[in-house]
C-alpha positions in Angstrom: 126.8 129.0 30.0 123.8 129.6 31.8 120.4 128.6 30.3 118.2 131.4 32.7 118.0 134.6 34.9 116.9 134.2 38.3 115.8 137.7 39.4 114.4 138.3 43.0 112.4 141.8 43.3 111.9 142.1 46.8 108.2 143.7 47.5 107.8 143.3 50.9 107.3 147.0 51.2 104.2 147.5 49.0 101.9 148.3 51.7 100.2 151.0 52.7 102.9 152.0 55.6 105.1 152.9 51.8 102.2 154.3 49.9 105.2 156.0 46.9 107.1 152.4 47.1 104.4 150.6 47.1 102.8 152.5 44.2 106.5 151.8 42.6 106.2 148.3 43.2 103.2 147.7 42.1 103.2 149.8 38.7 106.9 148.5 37.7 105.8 145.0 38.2 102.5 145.3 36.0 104.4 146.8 33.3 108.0 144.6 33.4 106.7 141.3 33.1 104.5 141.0 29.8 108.3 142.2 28.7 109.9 139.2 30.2 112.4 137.0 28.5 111.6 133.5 27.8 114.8 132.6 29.8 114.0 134.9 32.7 112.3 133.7 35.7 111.1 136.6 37.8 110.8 135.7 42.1 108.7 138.2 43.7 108.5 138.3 48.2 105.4 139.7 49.5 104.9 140.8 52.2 102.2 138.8 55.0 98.9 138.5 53.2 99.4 140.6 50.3 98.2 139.9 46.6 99.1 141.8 43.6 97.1 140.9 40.4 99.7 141.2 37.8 102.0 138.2 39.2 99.6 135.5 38.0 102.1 134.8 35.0 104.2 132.0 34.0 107.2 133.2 34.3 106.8 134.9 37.8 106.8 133.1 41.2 105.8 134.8 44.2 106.6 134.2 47.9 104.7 135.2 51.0 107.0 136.4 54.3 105.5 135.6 57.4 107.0 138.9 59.4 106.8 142.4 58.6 109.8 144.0 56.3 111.5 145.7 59.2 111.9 142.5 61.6 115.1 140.5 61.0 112.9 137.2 60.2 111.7 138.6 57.3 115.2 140.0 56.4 116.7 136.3 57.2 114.0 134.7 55.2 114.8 136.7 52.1 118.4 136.0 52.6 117.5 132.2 52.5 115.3 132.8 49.4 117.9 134.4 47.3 120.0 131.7 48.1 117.8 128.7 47.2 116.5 130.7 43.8 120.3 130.9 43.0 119.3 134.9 42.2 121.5 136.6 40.0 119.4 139.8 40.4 118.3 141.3 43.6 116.1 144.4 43.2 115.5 146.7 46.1 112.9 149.0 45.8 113.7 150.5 49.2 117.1 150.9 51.4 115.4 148.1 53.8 117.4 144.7 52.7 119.0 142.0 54.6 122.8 141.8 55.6 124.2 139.9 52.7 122.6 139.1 49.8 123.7 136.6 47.1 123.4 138.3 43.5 124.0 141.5 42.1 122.0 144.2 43.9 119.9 146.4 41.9 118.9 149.5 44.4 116.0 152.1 43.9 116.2 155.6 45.8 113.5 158.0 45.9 114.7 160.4 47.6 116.5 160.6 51.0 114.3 163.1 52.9 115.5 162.3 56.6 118.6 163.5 55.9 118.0 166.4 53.8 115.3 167.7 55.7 116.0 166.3 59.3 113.5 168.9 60.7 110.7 166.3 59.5 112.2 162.9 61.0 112.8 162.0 64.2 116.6 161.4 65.4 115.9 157.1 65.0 114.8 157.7 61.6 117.7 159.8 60.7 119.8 157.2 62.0 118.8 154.6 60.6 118.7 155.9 57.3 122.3 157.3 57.5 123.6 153.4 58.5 121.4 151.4 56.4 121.2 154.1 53.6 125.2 153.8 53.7 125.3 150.2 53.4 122.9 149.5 50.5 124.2 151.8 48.5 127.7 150.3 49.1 126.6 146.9 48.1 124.8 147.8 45.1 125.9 147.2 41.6 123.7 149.6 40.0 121.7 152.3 41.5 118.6 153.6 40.1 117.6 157.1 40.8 114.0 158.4 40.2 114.8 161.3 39.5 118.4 163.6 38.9 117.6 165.1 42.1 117.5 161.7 43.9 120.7 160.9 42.4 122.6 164.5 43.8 121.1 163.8 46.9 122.4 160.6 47.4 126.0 161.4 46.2 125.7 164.5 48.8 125.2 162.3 51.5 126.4 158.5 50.8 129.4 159.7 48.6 130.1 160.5 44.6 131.9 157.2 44.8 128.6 155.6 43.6 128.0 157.7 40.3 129.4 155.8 37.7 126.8 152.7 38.6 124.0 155.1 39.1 121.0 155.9 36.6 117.9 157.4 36.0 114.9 155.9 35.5 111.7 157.9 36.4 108.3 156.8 37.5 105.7 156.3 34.9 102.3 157.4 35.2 98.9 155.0 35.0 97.0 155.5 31.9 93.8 156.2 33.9 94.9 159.5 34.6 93.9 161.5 31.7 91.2 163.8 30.5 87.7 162.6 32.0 84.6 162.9 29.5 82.3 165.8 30.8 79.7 163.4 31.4 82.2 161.9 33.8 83.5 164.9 35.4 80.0 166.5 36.1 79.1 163.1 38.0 82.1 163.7 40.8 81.1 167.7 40.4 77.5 166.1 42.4 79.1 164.0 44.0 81.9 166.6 46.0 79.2 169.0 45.8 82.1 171.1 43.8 81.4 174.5 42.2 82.1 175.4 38.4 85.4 176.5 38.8 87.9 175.5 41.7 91.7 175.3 42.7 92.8 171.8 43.9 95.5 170.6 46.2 95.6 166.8 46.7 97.9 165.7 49.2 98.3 165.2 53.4 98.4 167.6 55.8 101.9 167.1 57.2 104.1 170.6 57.6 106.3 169.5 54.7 103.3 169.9 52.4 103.2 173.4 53.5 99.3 174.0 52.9 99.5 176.8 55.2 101.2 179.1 52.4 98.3 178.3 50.4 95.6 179.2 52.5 97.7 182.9 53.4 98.0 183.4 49.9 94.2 182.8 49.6 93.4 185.2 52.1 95.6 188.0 50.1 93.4 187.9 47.0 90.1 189.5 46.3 87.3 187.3 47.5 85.0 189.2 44.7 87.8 188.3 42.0 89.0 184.2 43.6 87.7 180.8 43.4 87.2 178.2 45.9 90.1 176.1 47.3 89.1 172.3 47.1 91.6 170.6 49.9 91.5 166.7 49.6 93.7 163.4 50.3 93.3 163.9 54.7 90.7 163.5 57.0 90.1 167.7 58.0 87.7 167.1 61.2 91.3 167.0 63.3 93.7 169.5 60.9 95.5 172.2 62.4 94.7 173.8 59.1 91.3 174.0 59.6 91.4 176.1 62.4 94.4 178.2 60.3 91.9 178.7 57.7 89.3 179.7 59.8 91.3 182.1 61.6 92.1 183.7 58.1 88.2 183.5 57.6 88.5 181.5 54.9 85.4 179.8 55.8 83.6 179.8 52.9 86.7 179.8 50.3 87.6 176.1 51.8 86.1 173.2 50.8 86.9 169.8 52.4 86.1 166.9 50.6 88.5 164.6 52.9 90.4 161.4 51.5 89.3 160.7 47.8 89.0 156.8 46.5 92.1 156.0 43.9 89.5 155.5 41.4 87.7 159.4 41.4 91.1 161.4 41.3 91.3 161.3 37.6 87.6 162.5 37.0 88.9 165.1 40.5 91.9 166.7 38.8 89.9 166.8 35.6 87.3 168.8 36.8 89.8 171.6 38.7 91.0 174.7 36.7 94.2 174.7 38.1 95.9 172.5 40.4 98.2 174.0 43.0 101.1 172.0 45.0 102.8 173.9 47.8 105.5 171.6 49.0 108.6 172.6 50.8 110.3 168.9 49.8 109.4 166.0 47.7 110.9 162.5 46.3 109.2 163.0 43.2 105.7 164.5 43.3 103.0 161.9 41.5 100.3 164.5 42.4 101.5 167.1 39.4 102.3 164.6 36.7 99.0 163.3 37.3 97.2 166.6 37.1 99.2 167.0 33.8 98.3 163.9 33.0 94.3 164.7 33.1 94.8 168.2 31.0 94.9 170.6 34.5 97.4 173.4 34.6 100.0 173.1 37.6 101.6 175.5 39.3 104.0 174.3 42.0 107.3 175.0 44.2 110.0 175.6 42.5 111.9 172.2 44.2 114.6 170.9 41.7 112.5 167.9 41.1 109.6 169.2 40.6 111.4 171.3 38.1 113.0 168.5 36.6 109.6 166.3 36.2 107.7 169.3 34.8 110.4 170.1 32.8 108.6 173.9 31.4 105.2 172.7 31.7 104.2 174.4 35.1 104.3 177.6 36.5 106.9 177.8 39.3 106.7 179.4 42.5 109.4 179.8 45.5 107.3 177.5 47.7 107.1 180.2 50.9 106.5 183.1 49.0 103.0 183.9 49.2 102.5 187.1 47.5 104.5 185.1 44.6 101.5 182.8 45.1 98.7 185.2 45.0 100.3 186.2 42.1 100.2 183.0 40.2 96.9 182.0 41.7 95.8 185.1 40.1 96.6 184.7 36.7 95.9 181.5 36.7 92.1 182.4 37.2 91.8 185.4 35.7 93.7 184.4 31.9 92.2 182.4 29.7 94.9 182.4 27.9 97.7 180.8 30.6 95.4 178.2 31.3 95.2 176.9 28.0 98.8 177.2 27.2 99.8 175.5 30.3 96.8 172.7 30.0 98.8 172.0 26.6 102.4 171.9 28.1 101.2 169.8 30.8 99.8 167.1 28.5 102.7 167.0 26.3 105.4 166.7 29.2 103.1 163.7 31.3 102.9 162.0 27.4 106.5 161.3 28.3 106.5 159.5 31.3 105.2 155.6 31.6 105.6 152.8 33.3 106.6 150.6 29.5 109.4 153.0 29.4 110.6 152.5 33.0 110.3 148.6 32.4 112.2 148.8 29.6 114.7 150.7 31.1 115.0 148.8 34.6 114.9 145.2 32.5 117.9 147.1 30.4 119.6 147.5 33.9 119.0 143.4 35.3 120.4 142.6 31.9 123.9 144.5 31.8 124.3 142.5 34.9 123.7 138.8 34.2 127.1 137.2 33.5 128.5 133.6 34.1 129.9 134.2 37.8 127.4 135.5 40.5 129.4 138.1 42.5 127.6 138.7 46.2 126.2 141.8 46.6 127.9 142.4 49.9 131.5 142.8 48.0 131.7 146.6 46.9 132.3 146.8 43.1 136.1 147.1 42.1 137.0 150.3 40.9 138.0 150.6 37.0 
């Protein structure tokens, strides 16, 4: 009988060129290892000259690549780390992992955007994901969705063949985010310059984000009976929405406050009266949960996950409807009454999400899988 667990969590994507993954990563990590076994030893890969904090532990040992993720030295080099670790676990945060992998692979999808929404990849991206995508999923012995949407995606376009190993486990939220002392939130009202009352988005610019609905629906209120839009997370010197909101003459209803540091979004989203999310498609939306999170009322597309991570706790709009917007943006400034209701719901429904649970829950997953044998994680599971 074997005396340990040898797990291999592959973060060689938590860069910045993954900012979701390598918030994933880095949030999973912190929270799964204080819950480690004493007869679990946890490997982490890096990727080149990257340091996360919460690996200086006993019971973790990290090693540094030398190439980036996508090259096949770094893929070879994990290969030949699994192999000399003896890993009976191989957790995949991403669908980018080497060939063959010794172990029993544990795989994480998001969401699989390239192919249900080709219009935003390019034809090498959608290629690559429907061959690689394929593969790891194949090879896995247990797949983790973030979300139930995540899950029907990938059985829409990888096969249902892969249900019966699959489960949920959604994100967890940082404990920072929540309700900012006024002292607090009147220091980042002087420092955006922000006004008393504001809507917020938070979030890039890219089409998929679909900000341009809610600068038309900003133009169909009354400018005597609105509030000012607060636009942050992008640099807006060189956005085509500048010059869209301008042409709506929006001028003055627009404020730009450009990227915000990590570390002022809680005080930002506490200080908003509403926070307002657009987006035509999304693999799980941190930005609402941690709006909820900090006590602001959401209102947001009406995508399946975003309905499923709200769960009743936002309001929900058809995301290219913008007199459906103006209608909600409406309400949400002019009653007292829907703001508090909804600040309520939202606190209650972010209570349930953290990152303890999700350890828990993605340990739980390692530990159905340890057995005697190590079974590669190339051989497809035999059907029962």
């Amino acid at each position: 009988m074997e005396s340990r667990h040898s797990i291999l969590f592959d973060a060689r994507t938590a860069t910045s060129a993954y900012p979701g993954i390598n918030r994933y990563i880095r949030s999973l990590l912190a929270a799964m290892i204080p819950e480690l076994l004493e007869d679990e030893d946890l490997h982490v890969i890096l990727p080149p000259d990257t340091q996360i904090p919460c690996l200086a532990h006993p019971r973790v040992t990290t090693h540094a690549t030398e190439s980036p993720v996508s090259t096949l030295k770094s893929h070879l080099q994990t290969f030949k780390l699994a192999h000399a670790i003896h890993a009976q676990i191989y957790h995949a945060p991403y669908i980018l992992t080497p060939v063959r992998v010794p172990g029993k692979m544990v795989l994480t999808v998001h969401d699989v955007i390239p192919l249900s929404h080709p219009q935003y990849s390019s034809f090498y991206t959608r290629l690559f994901w429907k061959f690689t995508g394929r593969r790891a999923i194949r090879h896995s012995r247990r797949i983790i969705g973030v979300s139930e949407d995540a899950l029907k995606a990938c059985a829409r376009f990888f096969g249902t063949n892969s249900a019966r190993r699959s489960v949920v486990i959604h994100h967890g939220i940082d404990p920072v985010f929540c309700p900012q002392p006024p002292e607090i939130v009147d220091d980042i009202r002087r420092t955006y310059n922000l006004p008393e009352k504001f809507l917020l988005y938070v979030g890039s610019d890219r089409p998929h984000k679909n900000v341009t609905t809610l600068l038309h629906a900003l133009a169909l209120l009354d400018p005597t009976a609105s509030v000012p839009l607060v636009i942050a997370g992008f640099d807006s010197e060189s956005s085509p929405l500048r010059h869209e909101a301008e042409q709506l003459d929006l001028n003055d209803r627009v404020l730009w406050i450009g990227e915000v540091p990590d570390q002022d979004l809680p005080a930002l989203y506490s200080a908003a009266h509403a926070f307002v999310f657009p987006s035509l498609v999304e693999g799980f939306g941190f930005p609402v949960l941690e709006a909820m999170a900090c006590g602001t009322p959401v209102i947001c597309s009406a995508l399946n996950v975003l309905k499923e991570i709200t769960g009743g706790a936002a309001t929900i709009v058809h995301p290219t409807d913008r007199q459906e917007w103006r209608r909600a943006i409406h309400t949400a400034i002019v009653s007292l009454q829907w703001h508090d209701v909804y600040r309520d719901k939202g606190l209650a429904r972010a209570a349930k999400f953290s990152w303890k649970t999700a350890a828990h829950a993605t340990l739980g997953v390692y530990r159905q899988l340890y057995s005697k044998q190590h079974a590669l994680s190339t051989e497809p599971p035999t059907r029962s």
